[in-house]
C-alpha positions in Angstrom: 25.7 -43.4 -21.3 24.3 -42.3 -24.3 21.2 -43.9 -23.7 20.7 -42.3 -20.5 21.5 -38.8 -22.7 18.6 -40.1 -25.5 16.7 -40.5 -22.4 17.1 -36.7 -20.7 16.9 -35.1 -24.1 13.4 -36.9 -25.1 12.2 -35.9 -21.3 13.0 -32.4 -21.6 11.8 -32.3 -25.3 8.2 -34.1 -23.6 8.3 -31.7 -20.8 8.6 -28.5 -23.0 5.9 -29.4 -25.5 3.5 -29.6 -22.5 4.1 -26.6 -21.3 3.8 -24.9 -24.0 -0.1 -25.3 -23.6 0.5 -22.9 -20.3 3.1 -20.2 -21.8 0.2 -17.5 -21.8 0.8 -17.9 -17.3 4.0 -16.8 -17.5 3.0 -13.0 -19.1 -0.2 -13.1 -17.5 1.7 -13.3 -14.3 4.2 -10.4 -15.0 0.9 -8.2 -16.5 -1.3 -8.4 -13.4 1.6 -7.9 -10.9 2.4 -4.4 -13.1 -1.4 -3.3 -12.8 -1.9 -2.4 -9.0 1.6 -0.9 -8.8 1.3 1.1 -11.6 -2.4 2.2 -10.8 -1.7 3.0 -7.0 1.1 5.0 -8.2 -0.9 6.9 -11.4 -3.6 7.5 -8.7 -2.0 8.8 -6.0 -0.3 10.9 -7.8 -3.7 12.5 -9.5 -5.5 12.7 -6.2 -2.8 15.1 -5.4 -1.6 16.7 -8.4 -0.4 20.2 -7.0 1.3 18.5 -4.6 2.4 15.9 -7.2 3.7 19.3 -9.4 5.8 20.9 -6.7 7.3 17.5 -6.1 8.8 17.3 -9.6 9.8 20.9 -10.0 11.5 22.0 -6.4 14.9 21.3 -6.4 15.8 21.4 -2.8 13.3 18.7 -1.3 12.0 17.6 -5.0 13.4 16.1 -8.2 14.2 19.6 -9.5 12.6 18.7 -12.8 12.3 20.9 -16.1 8.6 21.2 -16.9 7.4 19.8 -13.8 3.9 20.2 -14.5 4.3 18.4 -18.0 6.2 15.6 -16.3 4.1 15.0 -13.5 0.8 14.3 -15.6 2.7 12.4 -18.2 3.9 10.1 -15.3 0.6 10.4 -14.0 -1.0 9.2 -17.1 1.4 6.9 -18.1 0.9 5.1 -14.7 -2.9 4.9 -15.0 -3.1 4.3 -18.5 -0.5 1.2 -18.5 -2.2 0.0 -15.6 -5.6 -0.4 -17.4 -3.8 -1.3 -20.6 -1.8 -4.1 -18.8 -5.1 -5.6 -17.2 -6.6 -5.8 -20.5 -3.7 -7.2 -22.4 -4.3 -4.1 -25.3 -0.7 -2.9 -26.8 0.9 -4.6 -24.0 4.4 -4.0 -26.2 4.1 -0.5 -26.9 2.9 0.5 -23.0 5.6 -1.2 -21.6 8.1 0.8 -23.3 6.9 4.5 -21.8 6.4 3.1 -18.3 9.9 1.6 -18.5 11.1 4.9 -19.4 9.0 6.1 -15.9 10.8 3.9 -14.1 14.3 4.2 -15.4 13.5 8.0 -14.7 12.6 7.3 -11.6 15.2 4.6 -10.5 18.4 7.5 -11.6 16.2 10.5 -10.4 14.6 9.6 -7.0 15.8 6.0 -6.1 19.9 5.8 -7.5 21.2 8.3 -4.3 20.3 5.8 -2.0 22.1 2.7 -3.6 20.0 -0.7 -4.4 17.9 -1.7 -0.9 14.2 -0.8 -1.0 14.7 -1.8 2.4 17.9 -1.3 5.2 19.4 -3.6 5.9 22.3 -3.9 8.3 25.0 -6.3 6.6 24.8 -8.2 3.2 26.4 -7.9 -0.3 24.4 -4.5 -0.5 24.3 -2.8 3.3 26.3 0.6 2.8 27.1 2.9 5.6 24.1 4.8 4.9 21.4 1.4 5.3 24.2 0.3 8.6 23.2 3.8 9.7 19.4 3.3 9.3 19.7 -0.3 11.5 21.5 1.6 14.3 18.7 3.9 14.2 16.1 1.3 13.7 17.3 -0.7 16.8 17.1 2.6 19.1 13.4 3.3 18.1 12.7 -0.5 18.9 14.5 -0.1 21.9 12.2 3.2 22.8 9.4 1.4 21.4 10.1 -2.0 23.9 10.4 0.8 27.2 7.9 2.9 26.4 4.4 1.2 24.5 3.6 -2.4 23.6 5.5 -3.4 21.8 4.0 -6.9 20.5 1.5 -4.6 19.4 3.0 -2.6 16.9 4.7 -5.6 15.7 1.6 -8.5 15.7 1.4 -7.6 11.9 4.9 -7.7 11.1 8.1 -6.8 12.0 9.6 -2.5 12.0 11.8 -1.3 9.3 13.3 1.5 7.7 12.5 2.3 4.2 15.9 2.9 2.3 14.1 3.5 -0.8 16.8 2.4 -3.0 16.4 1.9 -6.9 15.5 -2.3 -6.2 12.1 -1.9 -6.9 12.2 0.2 -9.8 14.7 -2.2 -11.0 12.5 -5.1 -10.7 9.5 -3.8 -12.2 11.6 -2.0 -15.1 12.9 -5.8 -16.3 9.4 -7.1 -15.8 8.2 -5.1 -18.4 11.1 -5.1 -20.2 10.3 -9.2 -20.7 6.8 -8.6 -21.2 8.2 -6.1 -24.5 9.8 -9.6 -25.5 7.0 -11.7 -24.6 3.8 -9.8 -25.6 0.7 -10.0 -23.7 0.2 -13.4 -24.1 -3.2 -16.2 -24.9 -5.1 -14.7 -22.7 -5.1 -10.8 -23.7 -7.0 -8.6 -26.0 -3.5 -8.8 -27.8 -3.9 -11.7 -29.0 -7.3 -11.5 -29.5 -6.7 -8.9 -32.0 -4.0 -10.7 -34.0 -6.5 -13.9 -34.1 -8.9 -11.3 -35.7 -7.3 -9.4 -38.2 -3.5 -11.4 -38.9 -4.6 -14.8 -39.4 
């Protein structure tokens, strides 16, 4: 038996000093998933900023924020600007902190009303009346859809759904960069680059 124990622990020690050799995939990974959510995001919102302003200041079809005109273009900015800085790998740390601030922001101010599903769904640990509501609807509009134009079609790409627009992709992407605050930018970053340069 302990033998056999001897025998795990010197595997797993073997495995983890190999992999060590690859632990700059792992950030690397997390940085340039970030970079074309964040840009499309920061960009869209530019190309449109007045629109992007009335968005953040009206309260009955907006976010009803103060200083919506300040808000907007530092989302804006922040979006574009941790986009470029995440490609790079440059102050990978200290972005990551403002653009999880954007999305906590956005998760409680445009995301939290409409519980955790990005997408409806009809049943599962997080289906609430409102997603159940969206799948009856869904099923009716497929159902038009099926009577009334082709129907394999529309769907040859991929299946219909209803966005829910719940707060599970702000979620994900706000602990993705919270890990990359832990992790840094890793090997292969202007990050480390820098510390190569000037700490060592």
């Amino acid at each position: 038996m302990y033998k056999l124990i001897d025998l795990l622990s010197d595997t797993h020690a073997y495995f983890l000093e190999k992999i060590k050799r690859l632990d700059f995939i792992a950030p690397l990974a997390l940085r340039l998933y970030l970079v074309p959510i964040f840009w499309m995001a920061g960009t869209k919102k530019l190309a449109s900023m007045d629109d992007t302003i009335a968005w953040f200041g009206n309260s009955e079809w907006g976010l009803g924020m103060p200083l919506p005109g300040l808000m907007a273009y530092l989302a804006t900015f922040t979006e574009i600007i941790g986009a470029i800085f995440l490609f790079f790998g440059f102050s990978v740390r200290w972005i990551s902190i403002p653009l999880i601030f954007t999305m906590f922001i956005a998760a409680v101010s445009v995301h939290w009303q409409n519980g955790w599903l990005a997408i409806a769904e009809g049943s599962g640990l997080f289906a609430t009346e409102r997603t159940m509501g969206a799948i009856e609807r869904l099923d009716r509009a497929k159902a038009i859809l099926q009577d009334n134009a082709n129907y394999s079609w529309l769907t040859e790409n991929g299946s219909l759904v209803i966005l829910n627009n719940g707060i599970e992709f702000a979620a994900t992407y706000l602990i993705m960069l919270l890990a990359l605050v832990y992790l840094g930018a890793g090997k292969l970053s202007v990050d480390h680059l820098l510390h190569k340069r000037f700490m060592n």
